[in-house]
N, C-alpha and C positions, 0 to 999 in steps of 0.2 A: 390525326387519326387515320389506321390504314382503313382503307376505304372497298375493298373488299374481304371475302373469305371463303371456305369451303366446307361445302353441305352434302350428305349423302342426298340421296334419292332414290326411290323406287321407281323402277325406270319401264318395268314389264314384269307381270306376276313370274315371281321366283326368279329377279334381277335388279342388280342393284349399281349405283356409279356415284361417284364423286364428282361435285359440280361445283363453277364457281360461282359465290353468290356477292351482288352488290351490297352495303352496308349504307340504309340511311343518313341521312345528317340526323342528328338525335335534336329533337327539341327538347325544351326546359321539361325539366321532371323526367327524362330518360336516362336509362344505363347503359353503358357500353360493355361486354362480359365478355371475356376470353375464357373459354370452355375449358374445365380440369380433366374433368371426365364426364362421358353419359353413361348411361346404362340400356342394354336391351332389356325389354321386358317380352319374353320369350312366348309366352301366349298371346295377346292381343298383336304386336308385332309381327310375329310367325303367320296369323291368320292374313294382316295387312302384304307381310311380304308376300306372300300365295293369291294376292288377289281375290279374298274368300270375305271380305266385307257385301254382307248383302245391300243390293240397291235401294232396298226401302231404309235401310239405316244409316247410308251415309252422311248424311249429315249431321244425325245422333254420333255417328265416331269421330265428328273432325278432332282433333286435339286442337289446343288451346292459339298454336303459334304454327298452325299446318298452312303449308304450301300446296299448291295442283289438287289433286280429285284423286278418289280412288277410282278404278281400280291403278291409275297411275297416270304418267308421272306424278307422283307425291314425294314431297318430303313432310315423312312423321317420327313423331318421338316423344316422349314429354317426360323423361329425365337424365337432368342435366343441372353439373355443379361446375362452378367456375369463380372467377376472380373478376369485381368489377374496377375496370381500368378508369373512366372519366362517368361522372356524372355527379349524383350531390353529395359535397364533403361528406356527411356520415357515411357514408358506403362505400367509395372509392376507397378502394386495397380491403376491403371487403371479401372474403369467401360468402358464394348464395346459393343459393338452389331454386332452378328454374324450370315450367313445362314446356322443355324449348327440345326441339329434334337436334339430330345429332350435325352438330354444325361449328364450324374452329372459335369464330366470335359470333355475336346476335347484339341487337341492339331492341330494347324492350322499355316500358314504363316502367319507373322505380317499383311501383308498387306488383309487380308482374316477378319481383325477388323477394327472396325471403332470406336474411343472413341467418349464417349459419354458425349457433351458440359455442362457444368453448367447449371442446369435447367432442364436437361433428366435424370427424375430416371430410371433406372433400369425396373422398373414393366410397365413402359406407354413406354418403348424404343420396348416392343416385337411386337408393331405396327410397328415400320419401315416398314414390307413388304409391308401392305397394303397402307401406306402414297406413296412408292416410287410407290405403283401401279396407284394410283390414282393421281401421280407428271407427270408418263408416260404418263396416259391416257386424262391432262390438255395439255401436251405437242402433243399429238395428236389433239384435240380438235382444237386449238388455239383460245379459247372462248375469245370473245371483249368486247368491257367496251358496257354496254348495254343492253346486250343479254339478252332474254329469255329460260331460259334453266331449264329443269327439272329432277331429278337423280330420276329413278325406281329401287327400291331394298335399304332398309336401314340396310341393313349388314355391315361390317368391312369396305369394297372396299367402297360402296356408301356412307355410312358416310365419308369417308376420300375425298374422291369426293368432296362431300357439304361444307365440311368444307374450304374447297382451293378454293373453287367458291366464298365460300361468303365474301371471300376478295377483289374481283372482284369491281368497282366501277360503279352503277347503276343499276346490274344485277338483273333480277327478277328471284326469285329463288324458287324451291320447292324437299321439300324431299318425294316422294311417296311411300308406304308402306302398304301393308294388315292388317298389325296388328299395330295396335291402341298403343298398348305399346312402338312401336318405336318412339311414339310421345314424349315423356322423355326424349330421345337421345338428339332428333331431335331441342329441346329447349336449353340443356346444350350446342348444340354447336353451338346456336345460327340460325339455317336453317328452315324456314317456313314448317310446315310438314303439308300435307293432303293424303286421303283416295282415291282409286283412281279415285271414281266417282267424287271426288272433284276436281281434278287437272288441273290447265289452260292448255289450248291447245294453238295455235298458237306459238309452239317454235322454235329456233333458235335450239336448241341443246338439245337432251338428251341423257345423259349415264345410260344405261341399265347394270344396275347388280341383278336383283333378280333371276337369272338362272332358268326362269319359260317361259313357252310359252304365256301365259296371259300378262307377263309383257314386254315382247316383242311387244304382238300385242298392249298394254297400248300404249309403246311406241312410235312405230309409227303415233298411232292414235293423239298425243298431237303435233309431226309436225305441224308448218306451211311449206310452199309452200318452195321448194328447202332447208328443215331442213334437218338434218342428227343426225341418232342414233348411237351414238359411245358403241358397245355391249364390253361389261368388263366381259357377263360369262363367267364358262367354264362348258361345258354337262356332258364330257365325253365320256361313250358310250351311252348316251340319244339320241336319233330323236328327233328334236326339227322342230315345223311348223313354216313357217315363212310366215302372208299374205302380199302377192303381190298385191293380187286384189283391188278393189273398189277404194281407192286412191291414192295409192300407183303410179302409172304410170303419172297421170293428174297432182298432184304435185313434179314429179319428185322428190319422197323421196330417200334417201340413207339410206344402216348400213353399215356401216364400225367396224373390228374390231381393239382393242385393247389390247397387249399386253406385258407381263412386262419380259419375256425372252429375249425382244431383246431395247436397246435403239431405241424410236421414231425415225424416220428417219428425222422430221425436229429438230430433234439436234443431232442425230449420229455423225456427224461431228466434233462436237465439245467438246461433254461431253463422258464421258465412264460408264461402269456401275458403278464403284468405285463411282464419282462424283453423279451419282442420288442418290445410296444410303445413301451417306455423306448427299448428299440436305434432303433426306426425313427425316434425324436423326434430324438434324438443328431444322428442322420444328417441331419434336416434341415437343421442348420448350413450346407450347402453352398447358396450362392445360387443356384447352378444351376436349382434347383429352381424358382423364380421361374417360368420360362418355362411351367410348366405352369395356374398360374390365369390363366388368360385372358379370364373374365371378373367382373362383382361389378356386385349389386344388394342392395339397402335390402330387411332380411325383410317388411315390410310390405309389399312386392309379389312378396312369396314365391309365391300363389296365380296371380299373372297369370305370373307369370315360369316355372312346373315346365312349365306344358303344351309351351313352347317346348323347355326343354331336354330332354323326355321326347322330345320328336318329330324332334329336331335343329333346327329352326327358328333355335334359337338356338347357334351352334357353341362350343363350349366340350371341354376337357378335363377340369378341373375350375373349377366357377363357382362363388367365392365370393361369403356372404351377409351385409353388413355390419349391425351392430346401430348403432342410436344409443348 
């Protein structure tokens, strides 16, 4: 086995390098993975790359297979598909899907992959995170056949959102969005998109992920009477305002949040994180999904390539990161 590989790193907020990394001896019950691709996930990522993890929660952010400390050097990342080269007969030459940073091979316990079903290639698997985020945050919700419900924020999370609602039967649905170009998405995956001056009010539910203050108060304002905003961002170290006033008390709105570090409590009991993330791979099967990597770059220009999609420079929902 080659015995080493190479790993990005966040090396100084809004800086990034290719390092080389040693490779374990694998003991019994590990996998050896030669990475297909990873994915950025442009929000949580973008905040890590800026240095903008606050100090009280670092260690609530480590990912699963992180390296160093924020504010840095770190290496983080946690979607990644690849091919398992030695470990236990059923898996070797195996396609998986892993919470593993962006790194050429990783050496991991079996049970730290998840294969990946007939129907999930490789390049559309480095959404698992966000499907399983938005598998959590339906399981949160427990949205009904009927509802009115509207997703603000048409990013990775909200797209995966939409796409699992609109399987829902009767549901009136809408994807809301600033920018006009989401409306593309928003059609491949089939979810009615409008602008946000456009958007029905009187809902049942909306989930909130455009990690904006605007879209927050959008939010609320599309409540009807005893609705609830189920918030999916994360700030960081951002102040975010959130209005209380004017109707906010009269209709007895709620937010509640959502989040994917820990199994929803109305299924903790029964399911484990292993089992979401298996569900949200499942789920990928549907090509739909496609519409959402929108972009892909060679990890070796991993370092030139984050500053762009930390800043938007380079627009993406999720950008995939091809390995030779």
């Amino acid at each position: 086995m080659e015995r080493t590989a190479r790993a990005f790193w966040v090396t100084a907020p809004g800086h990034g390098e290719i390092r080389s990394a040693a490779l374990p001896e694998p003991n019994p019950g590990d996998v050896v993975v030669r990475t297909l691709y990873s994915g950025v996930s442009r929000g949580t990522e973008a905040l890590v790359f800026g240095g903008r993890v606050p100090e009280s929660l670092r260690e609530d952010m480590r990912a699963p297979h992180q390296e160093g400390e924020f504010p840095g050097p770190v290496k983080y990342g946690y979607l990644n598909s690849g091919v398992v080269e030695q470990g236990l007969p059923g898996l070797v030459g195996r396609e998986v899907f892993c919470l593993y940073p962006h790194q050429t091979r990783y050496v991991v316990p079996a049970d730290a992959v998840v294969p990946l079903p007939e129907g999930v290639p490789a390049r559309r698997a480095v959404l698992a995170g966000a499907v399983e985020t938005a598998v959590n945050a339906l399981w949160d919700a427990a949205p009904r056949v009927g509802d009115r419900v509207c997703v603000v924020g048409a990013g990775m999370v909200g797209c995966c959102v939409a796409r699992l609602l609109s399987a829902l039967p009767g549901v009136r649905l809408q994807l809301v969005d600033t920018d006009p170009a989401r409306a593309r998405a928003a059609e491949r995956l089939g979810v009615p998109f409008a602008a946000p001056g456009a958007a029905e009010d009187g809902c049942d539910l909306v989930f909130h992920a455009s990690a904006s203050d605007e879209g927050l108060a959008l939010s609320l304002g599309l409540l009807g009477t005893e609705g609830e905003v189920i918030e999916l961002s994360w700030y960081g170290d951002r102040q975010v305002r959130v209005p209380l006033g004017e109707a906010f008390h009269p209709r007895r709105l709620a937010v509640r949040c959502s989040q994917v570090g820990r199994v929803s409590p109305a299924r903790s009991a029964r399911r484990t994180l292993r089992d979401r993330l298996a569900l949200a791979v499942s789920l990928l099967a549907d090509p739909a999904y496609d519409a959402l990597v929108t972009g892909e770059s060679p990890f070796e220009e991993l370092p030139a390539t984050m500053p762009g999609l930390a800043d938007g420079r380079i627009p993406a929902l999720c950008h995939a990161i091809a390995y030779a």
